[in-house]
mmCIF file of the C-alpha atoms, coordinates in Angstrom:
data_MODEL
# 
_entry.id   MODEL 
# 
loop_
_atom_site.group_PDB 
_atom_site.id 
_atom_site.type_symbol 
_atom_site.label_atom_id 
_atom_site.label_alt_id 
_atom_site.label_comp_id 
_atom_site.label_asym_id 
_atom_site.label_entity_id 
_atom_site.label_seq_id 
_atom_site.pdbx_PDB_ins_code 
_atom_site.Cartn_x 
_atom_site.Cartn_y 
_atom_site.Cartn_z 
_atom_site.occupancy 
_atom_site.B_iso_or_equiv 
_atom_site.pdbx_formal_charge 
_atom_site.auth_seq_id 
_atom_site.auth_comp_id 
_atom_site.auth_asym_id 
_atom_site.auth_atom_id 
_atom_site.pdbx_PDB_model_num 
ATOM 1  C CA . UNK A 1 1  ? 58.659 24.467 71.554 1.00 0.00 ? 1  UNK A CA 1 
ATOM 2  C CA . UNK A 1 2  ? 60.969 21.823 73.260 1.00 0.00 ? 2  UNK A CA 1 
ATOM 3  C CA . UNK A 1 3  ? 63.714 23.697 71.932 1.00 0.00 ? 3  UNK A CA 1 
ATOM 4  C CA . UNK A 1 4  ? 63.830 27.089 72.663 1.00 0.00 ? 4  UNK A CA 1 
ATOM 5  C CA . UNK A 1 5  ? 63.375 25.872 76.510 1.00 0.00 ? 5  UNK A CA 1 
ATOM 6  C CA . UNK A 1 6  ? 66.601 23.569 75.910 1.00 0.00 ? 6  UNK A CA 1 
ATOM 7  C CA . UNK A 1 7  ? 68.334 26.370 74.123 1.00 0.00 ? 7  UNK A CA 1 
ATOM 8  C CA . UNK A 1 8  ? 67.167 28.453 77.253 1.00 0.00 ? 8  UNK A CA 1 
ATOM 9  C CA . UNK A 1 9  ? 68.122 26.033 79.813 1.00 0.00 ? 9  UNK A CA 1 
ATOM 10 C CA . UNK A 1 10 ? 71.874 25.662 78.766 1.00 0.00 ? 10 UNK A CA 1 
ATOM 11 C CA . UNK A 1 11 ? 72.449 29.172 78.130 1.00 0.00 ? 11 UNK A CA 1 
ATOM 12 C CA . UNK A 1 12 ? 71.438 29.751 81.941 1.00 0.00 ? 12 UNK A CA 1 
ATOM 13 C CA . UNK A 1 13 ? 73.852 26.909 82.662 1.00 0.00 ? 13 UNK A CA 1 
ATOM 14 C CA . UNK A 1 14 ? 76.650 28.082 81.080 1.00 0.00 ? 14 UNK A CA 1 
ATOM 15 C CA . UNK A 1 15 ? 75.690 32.332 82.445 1.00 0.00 ? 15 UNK A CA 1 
ATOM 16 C CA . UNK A 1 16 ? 73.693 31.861 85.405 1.00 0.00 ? 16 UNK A CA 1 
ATOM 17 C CA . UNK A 1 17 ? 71.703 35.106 84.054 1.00 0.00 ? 17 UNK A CA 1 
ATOM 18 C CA . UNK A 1 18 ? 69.404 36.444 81.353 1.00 0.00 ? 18 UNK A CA 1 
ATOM 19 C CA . UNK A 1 19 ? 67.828 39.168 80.551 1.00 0.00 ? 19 UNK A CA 1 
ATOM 20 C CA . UNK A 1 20 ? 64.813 39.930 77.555 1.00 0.00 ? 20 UNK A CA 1 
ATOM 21 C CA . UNK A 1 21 ? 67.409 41.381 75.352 1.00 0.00 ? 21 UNK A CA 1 
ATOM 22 C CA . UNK A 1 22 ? 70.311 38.822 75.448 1.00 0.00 ? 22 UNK A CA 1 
ATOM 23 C CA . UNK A 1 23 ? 67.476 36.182 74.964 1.00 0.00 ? 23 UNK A CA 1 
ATOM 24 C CA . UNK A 1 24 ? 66.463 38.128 71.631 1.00 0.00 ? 24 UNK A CA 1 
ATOM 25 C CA . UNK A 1 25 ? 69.719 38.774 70.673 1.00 0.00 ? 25 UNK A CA 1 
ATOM 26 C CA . UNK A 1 26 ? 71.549 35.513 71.300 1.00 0.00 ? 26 UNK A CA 1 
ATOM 27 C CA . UNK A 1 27 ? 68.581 32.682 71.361 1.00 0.00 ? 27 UNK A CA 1 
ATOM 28 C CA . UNK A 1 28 ? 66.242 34.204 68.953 1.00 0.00 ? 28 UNK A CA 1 
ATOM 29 C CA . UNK A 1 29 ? 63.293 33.963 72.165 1.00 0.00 ? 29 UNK A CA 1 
ATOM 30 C CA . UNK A 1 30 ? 60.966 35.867 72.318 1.00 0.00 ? 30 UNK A CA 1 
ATOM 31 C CA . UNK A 1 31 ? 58.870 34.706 75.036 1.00 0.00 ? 31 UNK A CA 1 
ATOM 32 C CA . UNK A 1 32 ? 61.447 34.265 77.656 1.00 0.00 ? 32 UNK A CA 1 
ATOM 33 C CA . UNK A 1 33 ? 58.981 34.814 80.733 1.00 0.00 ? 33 UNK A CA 1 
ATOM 34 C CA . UNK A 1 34 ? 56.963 31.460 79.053 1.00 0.00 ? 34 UNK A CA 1 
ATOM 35 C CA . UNK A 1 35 ? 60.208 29.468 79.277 1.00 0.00 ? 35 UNK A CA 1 
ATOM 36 C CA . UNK A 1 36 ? 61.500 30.871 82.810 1.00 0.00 ? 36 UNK A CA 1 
ATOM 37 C CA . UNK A 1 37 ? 57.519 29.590 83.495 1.00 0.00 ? 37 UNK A CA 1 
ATOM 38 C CA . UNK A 1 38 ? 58.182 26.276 82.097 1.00 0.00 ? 38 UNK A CA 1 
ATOM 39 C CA . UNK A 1 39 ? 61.662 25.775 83.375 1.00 0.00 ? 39 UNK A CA 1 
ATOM 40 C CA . UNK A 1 40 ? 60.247 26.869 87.286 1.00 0.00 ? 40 UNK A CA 1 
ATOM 41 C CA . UNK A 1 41 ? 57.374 23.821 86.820 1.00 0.00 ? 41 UNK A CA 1 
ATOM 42 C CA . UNK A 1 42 ? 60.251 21.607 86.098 1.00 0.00 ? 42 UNK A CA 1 
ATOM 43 C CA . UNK A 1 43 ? 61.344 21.932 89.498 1.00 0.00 ? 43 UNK A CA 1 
ATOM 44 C CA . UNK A 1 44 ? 64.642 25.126 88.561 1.00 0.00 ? 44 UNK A CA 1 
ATOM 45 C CA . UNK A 1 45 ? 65.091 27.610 90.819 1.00 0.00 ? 45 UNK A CA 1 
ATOM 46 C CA . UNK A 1 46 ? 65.070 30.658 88.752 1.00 0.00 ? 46 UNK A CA 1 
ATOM 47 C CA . UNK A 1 47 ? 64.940 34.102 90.811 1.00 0.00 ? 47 UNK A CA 1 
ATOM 48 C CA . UNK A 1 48 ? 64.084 37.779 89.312 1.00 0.00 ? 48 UNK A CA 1 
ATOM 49 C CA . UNK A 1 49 ? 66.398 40.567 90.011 1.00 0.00 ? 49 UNK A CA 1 
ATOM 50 C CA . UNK A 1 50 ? 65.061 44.230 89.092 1.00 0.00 ? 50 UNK A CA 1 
ATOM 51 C CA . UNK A 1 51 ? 68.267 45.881 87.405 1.00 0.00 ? 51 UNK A CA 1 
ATOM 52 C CA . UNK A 1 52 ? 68.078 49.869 86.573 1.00 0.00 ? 52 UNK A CA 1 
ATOM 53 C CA . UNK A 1 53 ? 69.087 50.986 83.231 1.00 0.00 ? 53 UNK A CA 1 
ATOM 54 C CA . UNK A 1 54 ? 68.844 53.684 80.213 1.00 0.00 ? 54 UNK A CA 1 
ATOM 55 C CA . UNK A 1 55 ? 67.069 52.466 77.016 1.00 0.00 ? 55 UNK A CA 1 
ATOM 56 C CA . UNK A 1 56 ? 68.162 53.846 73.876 1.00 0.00 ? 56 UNK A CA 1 
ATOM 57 C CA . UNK A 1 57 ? 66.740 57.409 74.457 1.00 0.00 ? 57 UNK A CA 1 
ATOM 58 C CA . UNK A 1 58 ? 68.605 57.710 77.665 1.00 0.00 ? 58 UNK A CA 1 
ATOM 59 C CA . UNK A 1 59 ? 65.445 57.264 79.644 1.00 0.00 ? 59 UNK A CA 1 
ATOM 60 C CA . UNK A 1 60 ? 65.865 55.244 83.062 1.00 0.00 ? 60 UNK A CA 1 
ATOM 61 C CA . UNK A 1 61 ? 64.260 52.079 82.828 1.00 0.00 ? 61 UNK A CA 1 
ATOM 62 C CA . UNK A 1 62 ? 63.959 48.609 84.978 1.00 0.00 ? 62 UNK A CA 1 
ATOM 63 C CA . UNK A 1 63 ? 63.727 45.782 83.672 1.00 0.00 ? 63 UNK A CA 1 
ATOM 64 C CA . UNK A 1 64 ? 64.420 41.685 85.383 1.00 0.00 ? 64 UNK A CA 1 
ATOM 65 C CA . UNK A 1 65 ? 67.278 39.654 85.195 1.00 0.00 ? 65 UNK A CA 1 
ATOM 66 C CA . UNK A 1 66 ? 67.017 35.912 85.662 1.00 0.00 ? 66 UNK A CA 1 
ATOM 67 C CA . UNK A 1 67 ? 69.135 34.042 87.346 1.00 0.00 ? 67 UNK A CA 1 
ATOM 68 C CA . UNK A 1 68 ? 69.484 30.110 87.768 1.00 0.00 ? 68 UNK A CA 1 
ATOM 69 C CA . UNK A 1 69 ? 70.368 29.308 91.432 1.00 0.00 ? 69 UNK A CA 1 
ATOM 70 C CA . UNK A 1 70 ? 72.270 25.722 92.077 1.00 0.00 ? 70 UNK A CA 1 
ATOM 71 C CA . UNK A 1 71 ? 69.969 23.138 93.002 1.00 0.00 ? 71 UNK A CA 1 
# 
């Protein structure tokens, strides 16, 4: 879906970062890795960063943040 990438691609523009939650939350996508996939094959240089956090039973968790470097 052309459109979810777009959505995708100008959210990163506009935040540099995403995680799997804000891309649920605020762009409806559920297959974020697919687009981050898509979006690296179109020539963006999108790096992981493993962040530490609690989920909602106060458990520590990791999980990746993606974030669009300047080309």
């Amino acid at each position: 879906m052309e459109g979810h990438k777009i959505r995708l691609l100008n959210y990163l523009k506009k935040h540099k970062c995403i995680t799997t939650k804000q891309a649920i939350d605020e762009l409806g996508n559920t297959r974020l890795s697919e687009y981050i996939r898509q979006l690296r094959k179109d020539g963006y240089i999108i790096e992981n960063e493993h962040q530490k956090g609690k989920n909602r039973f106060g458990e520590n968790v990791w999980f990746d943040k993606f974030v669009l470097k300047e080309n």
